[in-house]
Steps between C-alpha positions, in 0.01 A plus 500: 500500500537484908521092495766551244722749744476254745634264267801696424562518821507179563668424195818743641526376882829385428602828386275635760658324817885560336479871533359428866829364518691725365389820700526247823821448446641893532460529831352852575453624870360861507775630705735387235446764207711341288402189501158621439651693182629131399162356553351752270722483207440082523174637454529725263673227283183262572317797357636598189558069440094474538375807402732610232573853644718657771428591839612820641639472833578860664615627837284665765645672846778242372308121491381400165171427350375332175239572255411387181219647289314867505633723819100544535335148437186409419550204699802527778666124614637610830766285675805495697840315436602493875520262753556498882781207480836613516790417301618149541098331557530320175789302633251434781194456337569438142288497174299172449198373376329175673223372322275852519721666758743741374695599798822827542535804655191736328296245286217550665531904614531563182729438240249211333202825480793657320528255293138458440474877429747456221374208328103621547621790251696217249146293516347789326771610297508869589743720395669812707232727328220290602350678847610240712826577734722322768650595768698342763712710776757387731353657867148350541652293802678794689153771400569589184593863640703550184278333205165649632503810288577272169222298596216722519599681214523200346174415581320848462300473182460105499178337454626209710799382771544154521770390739636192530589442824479133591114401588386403814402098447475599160230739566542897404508785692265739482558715859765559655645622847645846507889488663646763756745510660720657778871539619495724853757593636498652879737702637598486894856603680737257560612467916679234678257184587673457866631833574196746452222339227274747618692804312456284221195545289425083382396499134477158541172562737363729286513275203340217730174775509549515086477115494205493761295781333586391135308149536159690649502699185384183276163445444450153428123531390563704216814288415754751597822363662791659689798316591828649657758270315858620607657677774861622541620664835816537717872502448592309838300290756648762768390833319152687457417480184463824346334398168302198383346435148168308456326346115155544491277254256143623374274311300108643417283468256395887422673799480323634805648208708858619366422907547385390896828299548708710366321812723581269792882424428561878446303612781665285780693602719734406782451497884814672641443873427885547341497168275472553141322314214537507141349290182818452329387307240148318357177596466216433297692285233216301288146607500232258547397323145117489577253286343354709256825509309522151407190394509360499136855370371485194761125439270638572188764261574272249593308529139854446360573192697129309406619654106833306584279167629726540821376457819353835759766696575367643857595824672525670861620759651882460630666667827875547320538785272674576165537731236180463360421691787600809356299452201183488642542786687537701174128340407632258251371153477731292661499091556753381639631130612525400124846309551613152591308253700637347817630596824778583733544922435816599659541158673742188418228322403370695180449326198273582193278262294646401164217337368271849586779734324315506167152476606589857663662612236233476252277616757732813479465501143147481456465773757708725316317423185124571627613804687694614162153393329299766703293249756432504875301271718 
């Protein structure tokens, strides 16, 4: 029965790397909500053409997410539909396959794991009633501030989360990073540079002491990572500058990493007496996926490969985050890194491997099915 999934799979790569293609094609930059809203009814055609129901796309604080299946799965197929490439990329960079490459703006981060979702639930020929669900929001890239809630209610009562984010060298993902992060903003009083600076009070300075104390915080033994990233100050090279704005990365791998960061960031404070600081936006955004979540997935799914007569999958632990992160804070299984393999996230040179697209997907499929069936590693 598994050697015969991976035969339909095979059988349907055509199909397979065609809707690649097609959801390539509509460009889809998060900060673009309708475009995203045109990605996901392409989608939700690709859907209802391969699964023989509807999709219901619905609006959330006004961006628009996708499901398909039970609003409480069984089995949740998490994914996003945006991209970091703006408008105008595919011009740039357009769709195109070379021998196993398939190259354009997304393939590989991760509109060929959405695909794979999608044709993983046409493999086994589920219907809308079957336990299994997808969903695929439009904000992963920008934090998913607004598609959080949907997610972990999505995810609430499943038995499994399987993500498919692309894989990293076609291994899975079975820890990830928690992300923070930080926009500061300190407040000074403005005074002329030649004139009298020192009635001035130089938020510039003062964010100089943010940058300088911000990098001690990391901890690099425990794999926690701080990195000041932007910095805006001044209106003129002749005047004080009365405010200046600093971005803040954090990266750790527990909770307790994040809660000690995040004490830090709110608990600085500036030299001058009379400057001000304020968080004025961040936070603790994803919390760290730890191992335990993924773990007996990542075996399962190696079970289902050597059913498949495919080769080791692999996993590891990851430094990037995504929204699997959310899931395994609720405690639900979560493995993530399911998606295409290749390279080149969020660079020009991302591609995804063709010939790979439906090895993963019936790897997807026979996932689905054993978890479904009632086993764990």
């Amino acid at each position: 029965m598994t050697r015969d999934i991976l035969a339909a799979a095979r059988s349907r790569q055509a199909d397979l790397i065609e809707g690649v293609r097609t959801l390539v094609e509509v460009e889809s930059p998060s900060s673009d909500i309708e475009a995203c809203r045109t990605c996901l009814a392409t989608a939700s055609t690709l859907i209802e053409s391969w699964l023989g129901s509807p999709a219901r796309i619905t609006e959330h604080g006004g961006r628009p997410v996708l499901r398909w299946g039970p609003d409480h799965p069984r089995v949740l197929l998490l994914g996003h539909l945006d991209t970091v490439w703006p408008i105008g990329t595919l011009d740039r960079i357009p769709w195109a396959v070379d021998g196993d490459r398939m190259t354009g703006p997304g393939v590989f981060d991760m509109k060929v794991g959405v695909v794979q979702a999608i044709g993983a639930v046409a493999l086994l020929g589920l219907d809308a009633s079957s336990g299994v669900g997808l969903l695929f929001t439009t904000d992963e890239e920008i934090g998913s501030e607004t598609s959080r809630a949907v997610i972990e209610d999505a995810a609430r009562h499943a038995d499994a989360v399987l993500v498919l984010e692309p894989s990293i060298e076609g291994q899975l993902k079975t820890a990830r990073k928690g992300t923070s992060w930080y926009l500061v903003q300190i407040n000074g009083r403005a005074a002329h540079a030649g004139l009298d600076p020192e009635r001035g009070i130089n938020a510039l300075v003062e964010a100089a002491d943010l940058v300088r104390d911000a990098v001690t915080w990391a901890q690099p033994d425990l794999g926690t990572t701080v990195t000041p990233t932007t910095a805006r100050a001044g209106v003129t090279e002749n005047t004080v500058p009365d405010s200046a704005v600093i971005g803040i990365d954090v990266r750790a791998w527990t909770a307790e990493e994040q809660q000690r960061i995040d004490d830090l960031a709110r608990g600085w404070g500036p030299t001058h007496p009379e400057a001000g600081v304020a968080i004025i936006g961040g936070g603790i955004n994803r919390p760290a996926m730890e191992q335990s979540a993924g773990a007996g997935l990542a075996q399962l799914a190696e079970e289902c490969a050597l059913r498949l007569g495919i080769e080791p999958i692999g996993s590891r632990a990851v430094g990037g985050a995504s929204d699997g992160n959310f899931t395994a804070a609720l405690g639900i299984p979560t493995l993530d890194g399911l998606g295409a393999v290749g390279d080149g996230a969020h660079a020009d040179h991302e591609w995804a491997s063709a010939r790979a697209v439906p090895e993963r997907t019936a790897l997807v499929a026979a996932l689905t099915a054993a978890i479904l069936a009632g086993e764990s590693a």
